[in-house]
PAMIZA-366157 format. One record per residue (C-alpha): z negated, x negated, y; residue in three letters; residue number from 0. Coordinates in pm, 1 decimal, padded with zeros to 6 digits. Layout:
<atoms>
+----------+----------+----------+------+-----+
|       up |     east |    north | code | pos |
+----------+----------+----------+------+-----+
|        Z |        X |        Y |  Ala | NUM |
...
+----------+----------+----------+------+-----+
</atoms>
This chain:
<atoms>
+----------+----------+----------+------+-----+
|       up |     east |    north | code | pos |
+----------+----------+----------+------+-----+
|  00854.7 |  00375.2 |  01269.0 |  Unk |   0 |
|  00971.5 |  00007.1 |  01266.4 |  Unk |   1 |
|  01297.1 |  00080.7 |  01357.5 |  Unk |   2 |
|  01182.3 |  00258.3 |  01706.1 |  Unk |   3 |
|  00913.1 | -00010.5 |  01720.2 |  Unk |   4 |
|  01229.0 | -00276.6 |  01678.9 |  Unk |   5 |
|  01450.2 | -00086.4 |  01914.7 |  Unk |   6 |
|  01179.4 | -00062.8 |  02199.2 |  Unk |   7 |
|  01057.7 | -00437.8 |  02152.9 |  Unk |   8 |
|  01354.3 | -00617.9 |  01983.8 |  Unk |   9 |
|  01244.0 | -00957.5 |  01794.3 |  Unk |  10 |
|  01509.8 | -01160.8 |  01682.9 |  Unk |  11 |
|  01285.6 | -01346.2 |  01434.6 |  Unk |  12 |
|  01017.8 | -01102.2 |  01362.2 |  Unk |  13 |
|  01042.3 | -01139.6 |  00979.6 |  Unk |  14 |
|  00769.3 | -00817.1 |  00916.8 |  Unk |  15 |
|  00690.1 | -00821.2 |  00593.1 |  Unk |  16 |
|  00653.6 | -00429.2 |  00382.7 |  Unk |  17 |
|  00356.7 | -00539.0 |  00138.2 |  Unk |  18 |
|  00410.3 | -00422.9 | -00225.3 |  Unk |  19 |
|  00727.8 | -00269.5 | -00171.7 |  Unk |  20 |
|  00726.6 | -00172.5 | -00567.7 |  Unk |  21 |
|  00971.0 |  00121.3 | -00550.2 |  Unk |  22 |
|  01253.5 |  00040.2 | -00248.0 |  Unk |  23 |
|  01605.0 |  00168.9 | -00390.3 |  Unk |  24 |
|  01832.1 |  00024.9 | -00322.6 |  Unk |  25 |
|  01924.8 |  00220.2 |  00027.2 |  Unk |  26 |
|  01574.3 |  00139.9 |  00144.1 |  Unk |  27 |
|  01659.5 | -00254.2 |  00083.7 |  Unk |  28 |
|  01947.5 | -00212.2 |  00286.5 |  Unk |  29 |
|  01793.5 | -00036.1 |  00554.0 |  Unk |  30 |
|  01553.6 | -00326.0 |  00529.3 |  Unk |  31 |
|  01805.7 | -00566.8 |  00570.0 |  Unk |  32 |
|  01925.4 | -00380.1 |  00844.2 |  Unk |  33 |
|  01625.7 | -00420.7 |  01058.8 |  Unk |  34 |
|  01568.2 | -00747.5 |  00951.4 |  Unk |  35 |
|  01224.6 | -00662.0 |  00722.3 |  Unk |  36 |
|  01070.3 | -00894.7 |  00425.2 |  Unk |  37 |
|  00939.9 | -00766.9 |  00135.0 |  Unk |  38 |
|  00642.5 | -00903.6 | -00085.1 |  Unk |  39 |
|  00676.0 | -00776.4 | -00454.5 |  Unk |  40 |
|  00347.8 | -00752.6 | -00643.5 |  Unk |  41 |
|  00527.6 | -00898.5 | -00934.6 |  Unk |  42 |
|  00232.5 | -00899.1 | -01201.8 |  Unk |  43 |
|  00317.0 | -00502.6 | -01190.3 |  Unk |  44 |
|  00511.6 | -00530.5 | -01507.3 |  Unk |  45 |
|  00235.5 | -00708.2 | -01701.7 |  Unk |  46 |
| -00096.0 | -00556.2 | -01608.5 |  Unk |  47 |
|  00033.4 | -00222.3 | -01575.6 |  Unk |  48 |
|  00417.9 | -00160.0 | -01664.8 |  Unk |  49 |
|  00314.9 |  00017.7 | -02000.1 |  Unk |  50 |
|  00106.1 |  00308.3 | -01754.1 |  Unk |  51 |
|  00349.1 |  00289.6 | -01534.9 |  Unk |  52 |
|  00615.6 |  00325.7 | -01781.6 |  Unk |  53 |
|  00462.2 |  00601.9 | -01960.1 |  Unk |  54 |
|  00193.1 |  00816.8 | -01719.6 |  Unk |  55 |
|  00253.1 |  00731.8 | -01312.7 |  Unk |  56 |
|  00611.4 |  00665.6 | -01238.7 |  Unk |  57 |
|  00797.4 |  00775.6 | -01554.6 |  Unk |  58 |
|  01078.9 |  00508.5 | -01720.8 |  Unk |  59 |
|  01371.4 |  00490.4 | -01437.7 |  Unk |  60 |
|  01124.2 |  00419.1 | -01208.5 |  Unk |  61 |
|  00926.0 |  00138.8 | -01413.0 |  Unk |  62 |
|  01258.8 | -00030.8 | -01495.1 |  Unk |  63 |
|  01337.8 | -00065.6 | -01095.6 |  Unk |  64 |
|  00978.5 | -00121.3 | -00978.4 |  Unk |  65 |
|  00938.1 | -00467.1 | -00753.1 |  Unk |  66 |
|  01337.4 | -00501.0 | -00736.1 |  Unk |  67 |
|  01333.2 | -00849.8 | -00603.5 |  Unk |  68 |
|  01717.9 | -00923.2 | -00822.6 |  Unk |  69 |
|  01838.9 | -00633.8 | -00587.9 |  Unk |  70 |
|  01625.4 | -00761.2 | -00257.6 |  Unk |  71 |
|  01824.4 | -01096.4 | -00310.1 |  Unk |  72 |
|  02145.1 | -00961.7 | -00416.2 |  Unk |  73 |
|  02102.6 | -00767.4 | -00071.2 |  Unk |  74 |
|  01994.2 | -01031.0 |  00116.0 |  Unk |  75 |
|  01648.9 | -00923.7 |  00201.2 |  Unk |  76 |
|  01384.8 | -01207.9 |  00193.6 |  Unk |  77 |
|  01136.1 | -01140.5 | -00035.3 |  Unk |  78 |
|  00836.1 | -01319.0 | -00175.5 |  Unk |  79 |
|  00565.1 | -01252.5 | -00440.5 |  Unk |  80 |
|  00226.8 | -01232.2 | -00502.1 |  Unk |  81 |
| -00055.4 | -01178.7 | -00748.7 |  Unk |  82 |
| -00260.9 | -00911.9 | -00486.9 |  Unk |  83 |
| -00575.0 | -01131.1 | -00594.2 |  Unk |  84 |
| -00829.9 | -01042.5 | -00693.4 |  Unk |  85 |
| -00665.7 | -00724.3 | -00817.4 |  Unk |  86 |
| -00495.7 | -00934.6 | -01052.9 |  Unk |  87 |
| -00615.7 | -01280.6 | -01142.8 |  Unk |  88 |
| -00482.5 | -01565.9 | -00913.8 |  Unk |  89 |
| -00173.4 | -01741.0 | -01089.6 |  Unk |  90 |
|  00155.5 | -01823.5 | -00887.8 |  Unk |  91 |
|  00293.1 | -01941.1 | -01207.0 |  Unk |  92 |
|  00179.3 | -01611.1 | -01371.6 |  Unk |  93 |
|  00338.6 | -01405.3 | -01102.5 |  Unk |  94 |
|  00656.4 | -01648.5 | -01145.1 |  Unk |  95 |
|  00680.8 | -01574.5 | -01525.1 |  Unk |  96 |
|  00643.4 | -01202.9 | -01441.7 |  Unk |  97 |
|  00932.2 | -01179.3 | -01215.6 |  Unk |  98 |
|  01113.4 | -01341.0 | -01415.5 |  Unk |  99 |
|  01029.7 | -01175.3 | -01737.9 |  Unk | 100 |
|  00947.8 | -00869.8 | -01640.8 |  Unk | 101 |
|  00728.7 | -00804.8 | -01936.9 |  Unk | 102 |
|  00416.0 | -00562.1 | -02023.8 |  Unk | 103 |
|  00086.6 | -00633.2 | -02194.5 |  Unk | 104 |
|  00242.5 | -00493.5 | -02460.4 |  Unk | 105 |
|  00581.5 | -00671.2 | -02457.5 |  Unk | 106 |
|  00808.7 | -00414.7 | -02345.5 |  Unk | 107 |
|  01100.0 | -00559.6 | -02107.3 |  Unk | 108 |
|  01109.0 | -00325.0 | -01762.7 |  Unk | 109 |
|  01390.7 | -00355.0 | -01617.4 |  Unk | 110 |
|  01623.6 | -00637.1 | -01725.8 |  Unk | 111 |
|  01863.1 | -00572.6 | -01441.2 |  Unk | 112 |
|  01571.1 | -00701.9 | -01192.5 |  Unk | 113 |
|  01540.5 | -01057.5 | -01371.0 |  Unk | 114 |
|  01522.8 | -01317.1 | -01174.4 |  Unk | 115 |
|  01613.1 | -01726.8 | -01211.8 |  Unk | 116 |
|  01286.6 | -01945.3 | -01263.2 |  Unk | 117 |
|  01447.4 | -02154.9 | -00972.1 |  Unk | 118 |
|  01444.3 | -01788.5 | -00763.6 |  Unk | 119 |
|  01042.4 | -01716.1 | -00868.0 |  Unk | 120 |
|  00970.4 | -02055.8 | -00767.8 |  Unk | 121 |
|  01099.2 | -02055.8 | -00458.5 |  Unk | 122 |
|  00962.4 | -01696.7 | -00400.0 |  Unk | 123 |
|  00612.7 | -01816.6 | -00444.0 |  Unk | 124 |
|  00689.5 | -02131.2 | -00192.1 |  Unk | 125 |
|  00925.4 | -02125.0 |  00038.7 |  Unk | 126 |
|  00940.9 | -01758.3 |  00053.7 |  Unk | 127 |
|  00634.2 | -01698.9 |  00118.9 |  Unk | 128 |
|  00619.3 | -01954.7 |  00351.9 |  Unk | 129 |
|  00910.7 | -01834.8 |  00560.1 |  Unk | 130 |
|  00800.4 | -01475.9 |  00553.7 |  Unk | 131 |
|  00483.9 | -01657.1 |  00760.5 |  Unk | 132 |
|  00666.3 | -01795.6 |  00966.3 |  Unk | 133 |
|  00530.4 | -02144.1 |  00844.2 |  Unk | 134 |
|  00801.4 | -02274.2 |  00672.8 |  Unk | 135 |
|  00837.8 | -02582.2 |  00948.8 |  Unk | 136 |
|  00520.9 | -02702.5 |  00752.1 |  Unk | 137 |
|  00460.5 | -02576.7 |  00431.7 |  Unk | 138 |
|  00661.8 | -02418.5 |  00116.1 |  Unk | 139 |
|  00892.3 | -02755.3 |  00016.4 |  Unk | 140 |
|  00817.6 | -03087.7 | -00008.4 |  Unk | 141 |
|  01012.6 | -03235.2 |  00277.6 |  Unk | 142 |
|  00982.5 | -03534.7 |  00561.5 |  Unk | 143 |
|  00769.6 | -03376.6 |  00840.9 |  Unk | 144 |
|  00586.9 | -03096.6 |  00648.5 |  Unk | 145 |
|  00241.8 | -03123.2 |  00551.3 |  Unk | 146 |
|  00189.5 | -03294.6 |  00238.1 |  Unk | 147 |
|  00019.3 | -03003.9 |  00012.2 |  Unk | 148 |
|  00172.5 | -02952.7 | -00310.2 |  Unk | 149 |
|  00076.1 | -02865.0 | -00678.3 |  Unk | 150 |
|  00151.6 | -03166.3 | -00953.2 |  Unk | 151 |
|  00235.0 | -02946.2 | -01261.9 |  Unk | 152 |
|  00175.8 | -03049.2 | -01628.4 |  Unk | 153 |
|  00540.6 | -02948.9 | -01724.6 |  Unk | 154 |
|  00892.2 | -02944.9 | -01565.1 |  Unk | 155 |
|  00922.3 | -02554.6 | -01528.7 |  Unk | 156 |
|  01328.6 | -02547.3 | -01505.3 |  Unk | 157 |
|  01282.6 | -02744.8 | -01882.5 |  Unk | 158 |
|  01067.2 | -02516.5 | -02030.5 |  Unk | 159 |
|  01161.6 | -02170.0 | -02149.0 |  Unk | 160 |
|  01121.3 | -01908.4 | -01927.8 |  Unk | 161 |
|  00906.3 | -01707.4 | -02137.7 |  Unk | 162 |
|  00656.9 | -02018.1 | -02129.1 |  Unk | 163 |
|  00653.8 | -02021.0 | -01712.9 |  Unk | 164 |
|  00300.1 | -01918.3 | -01747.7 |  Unk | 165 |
|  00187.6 | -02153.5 | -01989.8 |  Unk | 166 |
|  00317.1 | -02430.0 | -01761.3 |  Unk | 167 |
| -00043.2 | -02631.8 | -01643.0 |  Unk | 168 |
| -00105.1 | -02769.6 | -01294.6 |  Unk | 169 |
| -00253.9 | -03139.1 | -01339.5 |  Unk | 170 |
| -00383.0 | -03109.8 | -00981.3 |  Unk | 171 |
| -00301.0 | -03077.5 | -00663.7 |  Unk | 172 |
| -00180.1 | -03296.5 | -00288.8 |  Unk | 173 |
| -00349.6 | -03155.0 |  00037.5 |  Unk | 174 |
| -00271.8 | -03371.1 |  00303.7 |  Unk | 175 |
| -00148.8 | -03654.7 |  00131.3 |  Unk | 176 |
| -00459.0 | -03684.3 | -00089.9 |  Unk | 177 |
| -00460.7 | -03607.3 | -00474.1 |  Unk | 178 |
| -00714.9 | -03411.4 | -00664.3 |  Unk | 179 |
| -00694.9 | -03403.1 | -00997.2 |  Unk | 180 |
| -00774.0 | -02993.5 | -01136.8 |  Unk | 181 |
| -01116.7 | -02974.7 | -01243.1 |  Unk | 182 |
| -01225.9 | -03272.2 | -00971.5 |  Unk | 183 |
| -01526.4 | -03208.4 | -00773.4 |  Unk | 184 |
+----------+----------+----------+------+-----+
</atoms>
């Protein structure tokens, strides 16, 4: 197990990362906290598949408290989250909308309780996933020193509504310091 793993070879700054993590209780969070885990929440979950979920695989309680990332922070486990392309289509704003949503295909709201602030998705997607690599001395904000790679969006996403996160375009992009504009050769 980790925790004999951790015990034997203690890291300080290890930051291992459980990969889906869609069910952790809340005692499992705070044994990850514990030993110091990360957890990367396939967030698009709730869209592509809450309604199965929901009503064939993991019955109701369990759809309303899958990919708990309002409980992982609340905890004070670092999370990020992720689209598990190309299982789902690649979106970070997508997988933004759907953590903070937390809505089916068919519009049904999993989980309310597990919400979280477009400001928290954003930075999940950024700087949580850069820290959880270790990386976030150079990528994941747009600060003096990092490298200057960065998505220019359409919209302001803390002024739109939070149900239109998804809608939000992306003009283009900066990768080291030089701009393409989204659909550029």
């Amino acid at each position: 197990s980790l925790e004999t793993a951790l015990r034997a070879h203690p890291s300080p700054d290890h930051r291992f990362v459980l990969q889906h993590c869609q069910l952790a209780d809340s005692a499992q969070l705070r044994r990850m906290k514990a030993l110091g885990l990360c957890a990367n929440f396939f967030a698009n979950h709730h869209f592509y598949w809450g309604d199965a979920h929901h009503d064939q695989t993991v019955g109701p309680d369990r759809a309303e408290r899958m990919n708990p990332c309002r409980s992982a922070q609340d905890i004070g486990v670092p999370y990020t989250i992720h689209s598990d392309a190309p299982v789902t289509p690649l979106g970070p704003l997508h997988v933004a909308w759907c953590a903070v949503n937390r809505r089916t295909a068919s519009g049904r709201l999993l989980g309310a309780h597990e919400r979280i602030p477009v400001a928290d998705a954003l930075r999940a997607i950024t700087l949580g996933a850069a820290w959880t690599l270790h990386l976030d001395g150079e990528i994941g904000s747009i600060e003096c020193g990092k490298r200057a790679d960065f998505a220019v969006l359409e919209d302001d996403p803390f002024e739109v509504a939070p149900e239109a996160l998804k809608d939000v375009g992306v003009w283009g992009t900066v990768h080291g310091g030089r701009i393409f504009a989204a659909g550029a050769a």
